[in-house]
PAVEX-250591 format. One record per residue (C-alpha): residue number from 0; residue in one letter; x, y, z. Coordinates in nm, 4 decimals. Example, Ala and Ser with C-alpha at 12.3 -4.5 7.8 and 13.67 -1.06 7.14 Angstrom:
2
<0 A <1.2300 -0.4500 0.7800>>
<1 S <1.3670 -0.1060 0.7140>>
END
This chain:
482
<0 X <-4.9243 1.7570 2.1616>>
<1 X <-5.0727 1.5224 2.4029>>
<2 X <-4.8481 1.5672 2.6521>>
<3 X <-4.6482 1.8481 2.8304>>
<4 X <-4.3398 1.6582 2.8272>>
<5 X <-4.3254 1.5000 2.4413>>
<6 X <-4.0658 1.7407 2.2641>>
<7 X <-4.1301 1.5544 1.9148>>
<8 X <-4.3825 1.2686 1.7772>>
<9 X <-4.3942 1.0394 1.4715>>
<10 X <-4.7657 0.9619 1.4010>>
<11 X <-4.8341 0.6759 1.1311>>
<12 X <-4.5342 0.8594 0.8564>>
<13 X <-4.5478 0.7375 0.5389>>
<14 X <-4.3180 0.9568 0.2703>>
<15 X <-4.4991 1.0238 -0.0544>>
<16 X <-4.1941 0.8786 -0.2590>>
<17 X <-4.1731 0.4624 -0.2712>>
<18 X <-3.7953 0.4384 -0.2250>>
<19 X <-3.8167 0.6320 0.1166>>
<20 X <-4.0751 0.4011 0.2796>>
<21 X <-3.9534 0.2120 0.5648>>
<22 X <-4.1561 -0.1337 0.6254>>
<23 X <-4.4124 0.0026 0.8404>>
<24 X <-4.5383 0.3268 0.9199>>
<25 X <-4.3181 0.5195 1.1840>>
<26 X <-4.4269 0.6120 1.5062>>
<27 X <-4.1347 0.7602 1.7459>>
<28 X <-4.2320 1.0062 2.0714>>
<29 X <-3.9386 1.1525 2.2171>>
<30 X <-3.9950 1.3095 2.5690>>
<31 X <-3.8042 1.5541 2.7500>>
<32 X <-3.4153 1.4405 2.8931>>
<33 X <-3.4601 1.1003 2.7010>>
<34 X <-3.1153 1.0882 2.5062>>
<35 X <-3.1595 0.8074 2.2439>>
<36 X <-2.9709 0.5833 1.9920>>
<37 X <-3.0861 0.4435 1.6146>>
<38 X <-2.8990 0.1980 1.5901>>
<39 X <-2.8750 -0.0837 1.2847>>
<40 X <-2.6483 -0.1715 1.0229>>
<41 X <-2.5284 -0.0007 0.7392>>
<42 X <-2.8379 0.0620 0.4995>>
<43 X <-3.0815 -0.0370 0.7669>>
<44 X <-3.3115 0.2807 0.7513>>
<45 X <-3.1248 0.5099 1.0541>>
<46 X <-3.0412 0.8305 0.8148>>
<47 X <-3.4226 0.8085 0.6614>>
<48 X <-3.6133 0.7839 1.0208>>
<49 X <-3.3766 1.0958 1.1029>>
<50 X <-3.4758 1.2416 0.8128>>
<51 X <-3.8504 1.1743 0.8542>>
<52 X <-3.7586 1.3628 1.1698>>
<53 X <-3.6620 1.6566 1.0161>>
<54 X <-3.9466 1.7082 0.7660>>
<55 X <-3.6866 1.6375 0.5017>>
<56 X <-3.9270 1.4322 0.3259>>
<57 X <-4.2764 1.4573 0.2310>>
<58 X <-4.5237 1.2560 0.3585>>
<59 X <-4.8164 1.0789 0.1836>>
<60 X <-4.9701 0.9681 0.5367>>
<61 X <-4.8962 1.0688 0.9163>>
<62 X <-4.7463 1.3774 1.0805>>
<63 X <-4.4207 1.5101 1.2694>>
<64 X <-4.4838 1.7633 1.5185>>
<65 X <-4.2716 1.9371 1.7670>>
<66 X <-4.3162 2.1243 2.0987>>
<67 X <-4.2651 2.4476 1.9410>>
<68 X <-4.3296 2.6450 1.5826>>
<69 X <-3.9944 2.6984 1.5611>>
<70 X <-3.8685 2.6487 1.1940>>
<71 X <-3.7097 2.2743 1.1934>>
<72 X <-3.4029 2.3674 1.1462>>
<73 X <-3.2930 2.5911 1.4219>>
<74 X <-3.5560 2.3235 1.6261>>
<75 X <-3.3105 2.0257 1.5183>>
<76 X <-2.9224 2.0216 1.4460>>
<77 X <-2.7915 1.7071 1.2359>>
<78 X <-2.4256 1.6223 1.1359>>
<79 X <-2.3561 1.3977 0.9144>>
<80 X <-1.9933 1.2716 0.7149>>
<81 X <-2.1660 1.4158 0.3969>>
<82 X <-2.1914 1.7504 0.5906>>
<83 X <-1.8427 1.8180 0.5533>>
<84 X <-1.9117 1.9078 0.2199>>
<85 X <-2.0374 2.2302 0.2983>>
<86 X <-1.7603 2.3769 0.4702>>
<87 X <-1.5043 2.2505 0.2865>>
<88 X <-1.6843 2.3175 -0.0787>>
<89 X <-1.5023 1.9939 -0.1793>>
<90 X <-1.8190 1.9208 -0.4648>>
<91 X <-1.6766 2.2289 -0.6272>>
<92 X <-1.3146 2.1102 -0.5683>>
<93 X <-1.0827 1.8025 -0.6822>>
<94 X <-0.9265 1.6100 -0.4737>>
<95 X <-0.5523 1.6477 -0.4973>>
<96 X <-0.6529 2.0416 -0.4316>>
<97 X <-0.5897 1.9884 -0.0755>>
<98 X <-0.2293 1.9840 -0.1485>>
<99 X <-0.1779 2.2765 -0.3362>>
<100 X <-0.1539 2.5438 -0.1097>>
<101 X <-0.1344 2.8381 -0.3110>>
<102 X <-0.4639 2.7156 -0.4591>>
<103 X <-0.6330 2.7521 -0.1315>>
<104 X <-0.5402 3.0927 -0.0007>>
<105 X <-0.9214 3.1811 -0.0370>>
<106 X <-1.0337 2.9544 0.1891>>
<107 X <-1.1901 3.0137 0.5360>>
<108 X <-0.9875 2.9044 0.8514>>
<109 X <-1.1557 2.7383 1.1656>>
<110 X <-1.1631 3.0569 1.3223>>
<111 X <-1.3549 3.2738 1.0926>>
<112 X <-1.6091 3.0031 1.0326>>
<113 X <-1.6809 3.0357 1.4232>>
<114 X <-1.6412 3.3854 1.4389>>
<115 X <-2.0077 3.4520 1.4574>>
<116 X <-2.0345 3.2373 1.7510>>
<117 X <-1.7768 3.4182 1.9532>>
<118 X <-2.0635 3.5953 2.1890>>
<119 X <-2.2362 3.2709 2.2671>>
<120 X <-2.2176 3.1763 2.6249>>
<121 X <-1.8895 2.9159 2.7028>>
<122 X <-1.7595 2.9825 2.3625>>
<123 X <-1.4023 3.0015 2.4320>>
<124 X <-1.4662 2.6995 2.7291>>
<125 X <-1.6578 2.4826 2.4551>>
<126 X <-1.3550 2.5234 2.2577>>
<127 X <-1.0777 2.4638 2.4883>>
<128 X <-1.2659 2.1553 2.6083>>
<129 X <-1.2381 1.9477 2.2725>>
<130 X <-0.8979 2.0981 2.1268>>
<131 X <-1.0512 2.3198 1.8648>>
<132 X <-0.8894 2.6525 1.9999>>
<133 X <-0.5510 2.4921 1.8556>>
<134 X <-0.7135 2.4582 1.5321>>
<135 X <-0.8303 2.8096 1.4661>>
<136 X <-0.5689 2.9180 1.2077>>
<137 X <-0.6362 2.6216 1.0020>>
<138 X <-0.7568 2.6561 0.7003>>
<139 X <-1.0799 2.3859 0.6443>>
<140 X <-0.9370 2.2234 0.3210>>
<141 X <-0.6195 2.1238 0.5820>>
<142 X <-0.8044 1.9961 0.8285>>
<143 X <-0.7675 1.6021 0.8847>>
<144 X <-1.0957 1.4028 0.8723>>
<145 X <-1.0948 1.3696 1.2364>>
<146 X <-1.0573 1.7607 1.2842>>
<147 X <-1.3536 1.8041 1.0787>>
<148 X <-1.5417 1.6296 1.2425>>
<149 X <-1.4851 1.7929 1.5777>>
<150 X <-1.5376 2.1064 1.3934>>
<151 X <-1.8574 2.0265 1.2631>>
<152 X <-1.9536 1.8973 1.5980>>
<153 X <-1.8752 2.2071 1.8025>>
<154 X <-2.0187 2.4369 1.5751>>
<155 X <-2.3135 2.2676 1.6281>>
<156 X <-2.2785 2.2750 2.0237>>
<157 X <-2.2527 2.6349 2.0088>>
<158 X <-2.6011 2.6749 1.8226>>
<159 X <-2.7209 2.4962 2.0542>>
<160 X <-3.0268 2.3153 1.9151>>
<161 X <-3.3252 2.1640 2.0618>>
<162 X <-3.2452 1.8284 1.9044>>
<163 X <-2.9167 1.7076 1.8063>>
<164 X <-2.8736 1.4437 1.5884>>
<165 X <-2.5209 1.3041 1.5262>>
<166 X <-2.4537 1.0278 1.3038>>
<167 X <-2.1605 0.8003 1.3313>>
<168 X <-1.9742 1.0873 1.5534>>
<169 X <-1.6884 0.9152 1.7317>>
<170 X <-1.5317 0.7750 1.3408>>
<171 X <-1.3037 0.9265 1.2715>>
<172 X <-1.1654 1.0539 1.6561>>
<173 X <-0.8646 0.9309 1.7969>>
<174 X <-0.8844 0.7339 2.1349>>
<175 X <-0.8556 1.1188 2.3902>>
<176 X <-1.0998 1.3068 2.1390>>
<177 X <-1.3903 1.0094 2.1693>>
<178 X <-1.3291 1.0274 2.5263>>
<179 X <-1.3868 1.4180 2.5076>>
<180 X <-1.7013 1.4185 2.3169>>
<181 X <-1.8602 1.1556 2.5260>>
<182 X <-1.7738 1.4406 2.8071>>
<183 X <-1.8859 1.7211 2.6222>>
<184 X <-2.2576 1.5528 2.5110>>
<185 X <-2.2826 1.4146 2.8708>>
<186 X <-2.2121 1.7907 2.9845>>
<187 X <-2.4242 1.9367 2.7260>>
<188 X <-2.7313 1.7278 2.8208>>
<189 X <-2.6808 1.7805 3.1529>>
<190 X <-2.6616 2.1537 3.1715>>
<191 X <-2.8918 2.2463 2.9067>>
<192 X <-3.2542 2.1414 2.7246>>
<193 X <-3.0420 2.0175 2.4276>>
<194 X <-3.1517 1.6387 2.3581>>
<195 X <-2.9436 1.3970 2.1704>>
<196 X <-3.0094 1.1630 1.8522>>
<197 X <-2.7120 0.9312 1.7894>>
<198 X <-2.7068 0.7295 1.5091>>
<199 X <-2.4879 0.4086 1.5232>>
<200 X <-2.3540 0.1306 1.3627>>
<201 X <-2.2186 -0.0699 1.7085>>
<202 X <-2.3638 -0.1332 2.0382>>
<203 X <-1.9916 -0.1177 2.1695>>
<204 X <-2.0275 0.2779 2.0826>>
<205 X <-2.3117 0.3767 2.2902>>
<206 X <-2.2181 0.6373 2.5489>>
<207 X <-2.3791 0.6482 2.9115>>
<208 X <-2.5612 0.9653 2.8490>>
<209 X <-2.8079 0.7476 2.6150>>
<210 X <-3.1696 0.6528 2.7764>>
<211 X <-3.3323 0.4524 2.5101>>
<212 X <-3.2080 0.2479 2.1787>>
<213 X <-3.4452 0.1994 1.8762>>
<214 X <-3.3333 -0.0595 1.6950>>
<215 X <-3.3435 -0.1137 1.3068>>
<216 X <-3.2595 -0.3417 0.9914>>
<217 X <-3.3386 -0.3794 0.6665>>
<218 X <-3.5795 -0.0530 0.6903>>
<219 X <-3.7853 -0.2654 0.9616>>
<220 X <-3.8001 -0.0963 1.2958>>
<221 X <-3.7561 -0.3260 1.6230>>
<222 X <-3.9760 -0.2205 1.9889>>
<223 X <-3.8349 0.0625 2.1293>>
<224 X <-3.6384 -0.0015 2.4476>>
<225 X <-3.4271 0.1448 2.7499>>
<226 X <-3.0507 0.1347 2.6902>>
<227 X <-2.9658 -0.1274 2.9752>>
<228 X <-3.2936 -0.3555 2.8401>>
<229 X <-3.1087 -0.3757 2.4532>>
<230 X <-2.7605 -0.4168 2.6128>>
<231 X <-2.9278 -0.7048 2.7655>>
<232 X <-3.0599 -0.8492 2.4802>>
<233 X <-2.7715 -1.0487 2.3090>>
<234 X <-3.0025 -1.2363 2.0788>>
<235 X <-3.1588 -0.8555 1.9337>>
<236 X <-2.7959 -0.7820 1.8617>>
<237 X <-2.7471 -1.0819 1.7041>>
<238 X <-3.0142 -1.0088 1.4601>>
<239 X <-2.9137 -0.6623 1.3979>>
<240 X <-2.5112 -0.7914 1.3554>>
<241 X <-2.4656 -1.1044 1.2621>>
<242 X <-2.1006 -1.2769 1.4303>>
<243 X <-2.1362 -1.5720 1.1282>>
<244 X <-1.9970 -1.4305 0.8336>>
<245 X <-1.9181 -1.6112 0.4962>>
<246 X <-1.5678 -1.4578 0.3673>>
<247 X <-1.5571 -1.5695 -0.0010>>
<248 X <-1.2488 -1.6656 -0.2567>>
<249 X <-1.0950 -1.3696 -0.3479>>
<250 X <-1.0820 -1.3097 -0.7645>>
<251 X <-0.7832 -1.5096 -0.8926>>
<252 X <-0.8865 -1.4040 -1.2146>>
<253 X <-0.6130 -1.1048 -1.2910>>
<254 X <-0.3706 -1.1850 -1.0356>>
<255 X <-0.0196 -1.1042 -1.1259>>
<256 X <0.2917 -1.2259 -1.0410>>
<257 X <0.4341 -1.1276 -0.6675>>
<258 X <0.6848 -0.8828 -0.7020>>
<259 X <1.0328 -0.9199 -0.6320>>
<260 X <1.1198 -0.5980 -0.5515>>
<261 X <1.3482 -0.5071 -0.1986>>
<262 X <1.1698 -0.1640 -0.0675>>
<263 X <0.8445 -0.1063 -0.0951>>
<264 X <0.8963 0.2479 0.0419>>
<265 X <1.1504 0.4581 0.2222>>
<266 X <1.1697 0.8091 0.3169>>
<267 X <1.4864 1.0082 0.4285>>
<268 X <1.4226 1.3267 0.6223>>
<269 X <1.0943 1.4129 0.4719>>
<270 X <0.9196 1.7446 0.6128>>
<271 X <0.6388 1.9306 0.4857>>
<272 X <0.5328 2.2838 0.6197>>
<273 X <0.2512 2.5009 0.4932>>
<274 X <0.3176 2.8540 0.5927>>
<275 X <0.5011 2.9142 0.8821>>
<276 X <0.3309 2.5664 0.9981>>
<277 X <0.5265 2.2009 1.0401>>
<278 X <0.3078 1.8811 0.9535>>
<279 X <0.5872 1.6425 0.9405>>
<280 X <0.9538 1.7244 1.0255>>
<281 X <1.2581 1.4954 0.9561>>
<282 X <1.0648 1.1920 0.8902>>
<283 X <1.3165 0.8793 0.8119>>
<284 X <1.1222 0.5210 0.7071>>
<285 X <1.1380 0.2184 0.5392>>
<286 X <0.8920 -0.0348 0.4609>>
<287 X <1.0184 -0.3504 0.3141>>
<288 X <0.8439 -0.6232 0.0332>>
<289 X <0.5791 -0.7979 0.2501>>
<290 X <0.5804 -0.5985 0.5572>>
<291 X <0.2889 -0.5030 0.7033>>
<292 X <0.2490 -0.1868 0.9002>>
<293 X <0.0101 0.0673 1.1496>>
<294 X <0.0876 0.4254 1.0787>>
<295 X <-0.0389 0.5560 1.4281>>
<296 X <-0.0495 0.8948 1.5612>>
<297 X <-0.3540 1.1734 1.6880>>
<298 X <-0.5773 1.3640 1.4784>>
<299 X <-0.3665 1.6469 1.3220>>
<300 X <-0.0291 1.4489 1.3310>>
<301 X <0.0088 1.4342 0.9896>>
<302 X <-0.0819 1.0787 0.8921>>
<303 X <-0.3009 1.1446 0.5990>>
<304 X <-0.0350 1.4254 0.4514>>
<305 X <0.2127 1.1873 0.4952>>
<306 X <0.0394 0.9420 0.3074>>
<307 X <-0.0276 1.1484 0.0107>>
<308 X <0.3092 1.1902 -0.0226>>
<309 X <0.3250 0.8170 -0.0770>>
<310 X <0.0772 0.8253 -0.3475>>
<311 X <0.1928 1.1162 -0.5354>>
<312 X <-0.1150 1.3179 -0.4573>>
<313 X <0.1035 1.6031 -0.3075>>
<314 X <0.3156 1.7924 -0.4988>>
<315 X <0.5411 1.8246 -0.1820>>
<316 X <0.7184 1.4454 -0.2755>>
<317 X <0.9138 1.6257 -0.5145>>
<318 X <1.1043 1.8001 -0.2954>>
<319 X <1.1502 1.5349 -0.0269>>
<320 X <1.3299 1.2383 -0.1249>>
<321 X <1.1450 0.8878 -0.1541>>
<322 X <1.1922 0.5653 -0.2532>>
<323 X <0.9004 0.3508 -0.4209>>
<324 X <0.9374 0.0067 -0.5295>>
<325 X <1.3198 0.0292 -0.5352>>
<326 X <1.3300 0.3531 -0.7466>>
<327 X <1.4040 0.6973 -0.6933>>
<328 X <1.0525 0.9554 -0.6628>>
<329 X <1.1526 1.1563 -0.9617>>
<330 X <1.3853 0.9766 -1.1938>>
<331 X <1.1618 0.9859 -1.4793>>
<332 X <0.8571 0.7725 -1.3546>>
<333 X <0.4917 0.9190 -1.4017>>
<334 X <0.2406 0.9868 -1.1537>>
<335 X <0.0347 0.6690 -1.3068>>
<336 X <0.3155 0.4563 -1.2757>>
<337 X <0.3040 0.4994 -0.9171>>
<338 X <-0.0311 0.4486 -0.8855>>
<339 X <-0.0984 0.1274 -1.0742>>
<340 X <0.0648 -0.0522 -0.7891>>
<341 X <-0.1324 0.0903 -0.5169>>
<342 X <-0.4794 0.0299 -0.3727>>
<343 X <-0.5509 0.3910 -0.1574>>
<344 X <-0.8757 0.4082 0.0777>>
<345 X <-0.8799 0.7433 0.2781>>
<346 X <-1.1569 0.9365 0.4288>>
<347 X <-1.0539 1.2225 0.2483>>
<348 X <-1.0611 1.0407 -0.0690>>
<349 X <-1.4780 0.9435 0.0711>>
<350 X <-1.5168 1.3095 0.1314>>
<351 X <-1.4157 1.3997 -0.2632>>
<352 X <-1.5636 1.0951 -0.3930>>
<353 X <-1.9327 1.2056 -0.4423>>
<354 X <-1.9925 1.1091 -0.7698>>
<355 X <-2.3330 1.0569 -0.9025>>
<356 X <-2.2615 0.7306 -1.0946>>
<357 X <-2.3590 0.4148 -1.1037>>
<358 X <-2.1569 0.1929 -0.8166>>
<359 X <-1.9933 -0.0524 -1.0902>>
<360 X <-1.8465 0.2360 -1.2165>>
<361 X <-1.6533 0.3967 -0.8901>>
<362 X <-1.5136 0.0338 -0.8131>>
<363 X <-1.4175 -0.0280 -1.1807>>
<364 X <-1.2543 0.3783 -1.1604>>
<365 X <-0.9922 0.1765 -0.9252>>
<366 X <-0.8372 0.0364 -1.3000>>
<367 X <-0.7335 0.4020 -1.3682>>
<368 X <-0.6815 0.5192 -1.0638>>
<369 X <-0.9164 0.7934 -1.1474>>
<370 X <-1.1802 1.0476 -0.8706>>
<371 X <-1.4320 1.2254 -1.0776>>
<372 X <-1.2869 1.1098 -1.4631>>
<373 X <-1.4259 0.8305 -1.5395>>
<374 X <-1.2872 0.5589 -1.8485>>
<375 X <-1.5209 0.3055 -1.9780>>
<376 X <-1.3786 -0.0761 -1.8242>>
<377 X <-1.2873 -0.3183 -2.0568>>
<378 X <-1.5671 -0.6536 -2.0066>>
<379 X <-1.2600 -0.8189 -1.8560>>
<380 X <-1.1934 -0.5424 -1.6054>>
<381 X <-1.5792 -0.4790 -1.5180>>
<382 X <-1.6074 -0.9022 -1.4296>>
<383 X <-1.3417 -0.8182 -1.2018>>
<384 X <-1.4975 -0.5671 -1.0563>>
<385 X <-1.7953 -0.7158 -1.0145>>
<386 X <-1.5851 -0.9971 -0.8131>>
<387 X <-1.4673 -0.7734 -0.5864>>
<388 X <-1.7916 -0.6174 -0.5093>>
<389 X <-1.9893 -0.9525 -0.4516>>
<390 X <-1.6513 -1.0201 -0.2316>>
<391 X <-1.7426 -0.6586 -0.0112>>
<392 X <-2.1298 -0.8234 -0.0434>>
<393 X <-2.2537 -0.4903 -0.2318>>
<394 X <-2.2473 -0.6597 -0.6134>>
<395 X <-2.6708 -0.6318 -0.5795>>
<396 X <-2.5730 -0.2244 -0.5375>>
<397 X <-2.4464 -0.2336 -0.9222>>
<398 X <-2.6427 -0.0106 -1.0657>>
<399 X <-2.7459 0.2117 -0.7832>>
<400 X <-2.6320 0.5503 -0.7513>>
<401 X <-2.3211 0.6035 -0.5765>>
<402 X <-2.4729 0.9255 -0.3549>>
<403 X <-2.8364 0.7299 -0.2422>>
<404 X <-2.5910 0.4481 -0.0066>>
<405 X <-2.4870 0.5107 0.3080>>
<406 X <-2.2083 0.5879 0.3838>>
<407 X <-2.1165 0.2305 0.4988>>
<408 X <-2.2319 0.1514 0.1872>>
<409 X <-2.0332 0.4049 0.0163>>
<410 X <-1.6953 0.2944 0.2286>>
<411 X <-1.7606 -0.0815 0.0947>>
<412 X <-1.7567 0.0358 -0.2703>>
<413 X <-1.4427 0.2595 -0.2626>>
<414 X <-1.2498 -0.0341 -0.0725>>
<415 X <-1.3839 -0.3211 -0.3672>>
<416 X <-1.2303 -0.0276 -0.6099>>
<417 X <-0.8944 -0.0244 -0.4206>>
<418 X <-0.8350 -0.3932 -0.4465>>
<419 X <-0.9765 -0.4458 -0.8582>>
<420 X <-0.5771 -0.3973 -0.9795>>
<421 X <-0.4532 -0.6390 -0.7281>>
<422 X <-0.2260 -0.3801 -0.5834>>
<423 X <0.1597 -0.4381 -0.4411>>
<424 X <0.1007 -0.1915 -0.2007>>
<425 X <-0.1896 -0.1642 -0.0040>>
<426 X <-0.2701 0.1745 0.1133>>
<427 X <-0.5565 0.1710 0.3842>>
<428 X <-0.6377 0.4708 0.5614>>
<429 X <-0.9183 0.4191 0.8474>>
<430 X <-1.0861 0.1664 0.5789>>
<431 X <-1.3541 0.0263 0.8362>>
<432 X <-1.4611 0.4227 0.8528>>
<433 X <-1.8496 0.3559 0.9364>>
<434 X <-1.8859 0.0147 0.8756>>
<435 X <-2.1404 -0.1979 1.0950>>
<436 X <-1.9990 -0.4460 1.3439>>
<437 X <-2.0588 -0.7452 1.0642>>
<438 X <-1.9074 -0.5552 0.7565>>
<439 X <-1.5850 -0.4938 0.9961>>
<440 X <-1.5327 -0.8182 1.0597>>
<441 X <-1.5818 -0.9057 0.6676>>
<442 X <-1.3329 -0.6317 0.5854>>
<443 X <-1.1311 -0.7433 0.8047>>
<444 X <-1.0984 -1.0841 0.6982>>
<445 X <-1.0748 -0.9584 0.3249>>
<446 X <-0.7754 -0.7838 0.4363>>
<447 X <-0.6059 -0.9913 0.5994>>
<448 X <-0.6942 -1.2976 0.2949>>
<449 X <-0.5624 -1.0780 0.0722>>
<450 X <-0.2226 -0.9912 0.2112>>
<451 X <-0.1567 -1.3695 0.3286>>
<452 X <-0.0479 -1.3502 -0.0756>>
<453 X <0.3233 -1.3020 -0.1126>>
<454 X <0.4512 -0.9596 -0.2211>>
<455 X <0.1443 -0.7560 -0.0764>>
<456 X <0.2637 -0.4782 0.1630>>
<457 X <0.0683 -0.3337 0.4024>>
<458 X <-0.0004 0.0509 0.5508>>
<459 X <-0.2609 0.0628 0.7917>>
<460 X <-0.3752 0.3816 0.9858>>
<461 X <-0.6669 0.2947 1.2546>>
<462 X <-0.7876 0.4587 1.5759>>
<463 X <-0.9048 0.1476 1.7156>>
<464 X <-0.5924 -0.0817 1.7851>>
<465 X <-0.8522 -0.3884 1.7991>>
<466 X <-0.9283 -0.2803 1.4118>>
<467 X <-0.5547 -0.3888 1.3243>>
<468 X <-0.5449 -0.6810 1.1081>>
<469 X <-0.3668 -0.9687 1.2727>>
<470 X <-0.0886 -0.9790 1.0103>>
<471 X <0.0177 -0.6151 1.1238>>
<472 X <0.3653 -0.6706 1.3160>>
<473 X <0.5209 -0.3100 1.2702>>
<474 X <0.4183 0.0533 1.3684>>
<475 X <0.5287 0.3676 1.2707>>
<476 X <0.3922 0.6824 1.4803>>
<477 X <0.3809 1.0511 1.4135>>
<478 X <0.4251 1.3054 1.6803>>
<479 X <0.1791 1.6019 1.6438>>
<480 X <0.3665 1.9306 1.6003>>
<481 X <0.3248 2.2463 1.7422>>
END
């Protein structure tokens, strides 16, 4: 090191492999209390310059060097969406497992994957602070998307790393638990050496605690800057996320007649417990043709349960008493039936997606309603879902591997594969989940094209109330229980 106060340097980096090259060489020097944010849309580079960071990759030209010999890895801490893999072992899993509870009774809860941080200094005050003592009898496979993420997040607090590197961390959080993290990481790098690494996909999420924004698109990396000098600099933004966006015609091509039926859904004092614990208690809805509705409610209150129930995914519909489409949950219909007339996007369905396939086939999977089984499209079927993915702009992604997007990327994909059937009932479950500022706004639109049609019914679920597609009259919230 040059320098006393450089913690970590990017000289000239070039990675041996082709496909992991940015435009340039990278050069990054990251000195002491500097708290910065990569920030570009989705596929712009971010993940591979953190990666280059962490010696992930190896490199044909240039060096990374650090302030200490220290192995990398207890030097830097990342967390990533993809990360939740390895606690929840869901590669070696299917995804209507997280249902069956008897199936599960193997699995670790919060607590004993923490256990062996129980001596660390503010363990029990770390915990308290972001809500994760209430979660310690959970077991991981139950956890909502947003309560693994504040898992994953505070089990890397208590390591507490050198470098932390967080990508995308406030998807996912409901409005209080955002609010806490920005807390705990302006705590953290106030009352210890730990430095942050954020990696974003909006300016609108960068949190005071950052010092300095490097910029990135397209694998090209913009001058370095403070935070308050790229705030400043509307026409920078502009380049990174576009506000002009072109929403194409939607496919026409195997639309089918609206529907005429009267309920969509209704529910009539549904409750599901696991063990001694109550998700949702008493629960009495109805969603009419057409209607289009937010299904609101905190992390843990049962939204994503409740909407497996919906889509058959939990046994637990059986024994409640439902409504789909006019007909009785149970009078003789099969699960397929069901699902034929809904399009489903959940973060849990991203998390047990990871399918190395080409990306033509997960969107044309949305035919057969299928994760992980996959039935060869008809040429018919395959045009339209190669519509629908020039419609999400990711039809040039065809034949790439599902696994080497982003996850951006990835969210894009699994939302053309929930519209290819041209679904009654539109199931959308935080579907702008890590999507850049532009690709919002262009799922957005898509959305709200789509159910201008008559017969499409809407379920939304969003932590962002600004996310909520303008159609959206109706709400439904869920109380979390004790």
């Amino acid at each position: 090191m040059t320098k006393p106060d450089i913690i970590a340097e990017i000289k000239q980096a070039i990675p041996r492999l082709p496909e992991l090259r940015l435009s340039a060489p990278l050069d990054w020097t990251i000195r002491e209390k500097e708290q910065w944010a990569l920030i570009g849309p989705n596929g712009a580079g971010k993940t591979l310059i953190a990666d280059i960071l962490q010696k992930r990759y190896a490199l044909k030209e240039g060096s990374v060097t650090f302030a200490s010999d220290a192995p990398v890895s207890q030097w830097v801490k990342s967390i990533a969406f993809k990360d939740i893999h390895s606690i929840t072992d869901s590669r070696n899993s299917y995804y209507q497992q997280r249902w069956h509870a008897t199936e599960n009774d193997e699995v670790a809860t919060v607590e004993e994957k923490l256990k062996e941080f129980s001596g660390v200094g503010k363990y029990q005050e770390i915990l308290e602070l972001f809500g994760v003592d209430e979660m310690l009898p959970k077991r991981l496979i139950f956890l909502s998307s947003g309560e693994l993420r504040k898992f994953l997040i505070t089990r890397a607090l208590l390591t507490r790393p050198r470098i932390l590197v967080l990508d995308n961390p406030f998807i996912g959080l409901d409005a209080p638990s955002r609010g806490l993290l920005v807390d705990m990481l302006q705590q953290m790098t106030r009352l210890s050496d730990t430095q942050v690494i954020l990696l974003l996909s909006n300016p609108a999420d960068i949190p005071p605690m950052i010092t300095h924004v490097f910029p990135v698109c397209d694998r090209q990396c913009f001058p370095k800057c403070t935070k308050e000098t790229f705030l400043a600099n509307a026409q920078l933004q502009e380049q990174l996320f576009p506000s002009a966006i072109r929403i194409p015609e939607l496919p026409s091509d195997n639309k089918r007649p609206a529907s005429e039926h009267a309920v969509t859904l209704r529910m009539e004092n549904v409750s599901v417990k696991y063990g001694s614990r109550t998700i949702l208690k008493d629960l009495n809805w109805e969603v009419k043709n057409g209607e289009k509705w937010a299904l609101s409610g905190p992390n843990g209150a049962g939204k994503s349960t409740l909407l497996s129930l919906v889509y058959a995914d939990n046994p637990q519909s059986y024994a409640n008493t439902f409504y789909l489409f006019d007909r009785k949950r149970g009078s003789g219909e099969s699960i397929w039936e069901i699902k034929k007339r809904i399009g489903y996007v959940s973060p849990e369905m991203h998390l047990y997606y990871m399918e190395n396939v080409p990306v033509k086939n997960i969107v044309g999977s949305g035919f057969f309603d299928s994760v992980g089984l996959f039935r060869k499209c008809t040429d018919e079927q395959m045009e339209v879902a190669m519509q629908w993915m020039d419609v999400f702009g990711i039809a040039h992604l065809k034949e790439r591997s599902f696994l080497t997007l982003s996850s951006g990327e990835q969210r894009l994909a699994l939302l053309a594969r929930a519209f290819v059937k041209d679904p009654d009932l539109l199931i959308l479950d935080e579907p702008l989940h890590g999507l850049d500022v532009t690709k919002k706004h262009l799922a957005a639109r898509i959305i709200e094209r789509f159910c201008e049609q008559p017969g499409k019914t809407l379920i939304y679920v969003t932590h962002y109330p600004n996310e909520l597609p303008s159609c959206v009259d109706k709400k439904f919230e869920l109380i979390k229980h004790a």
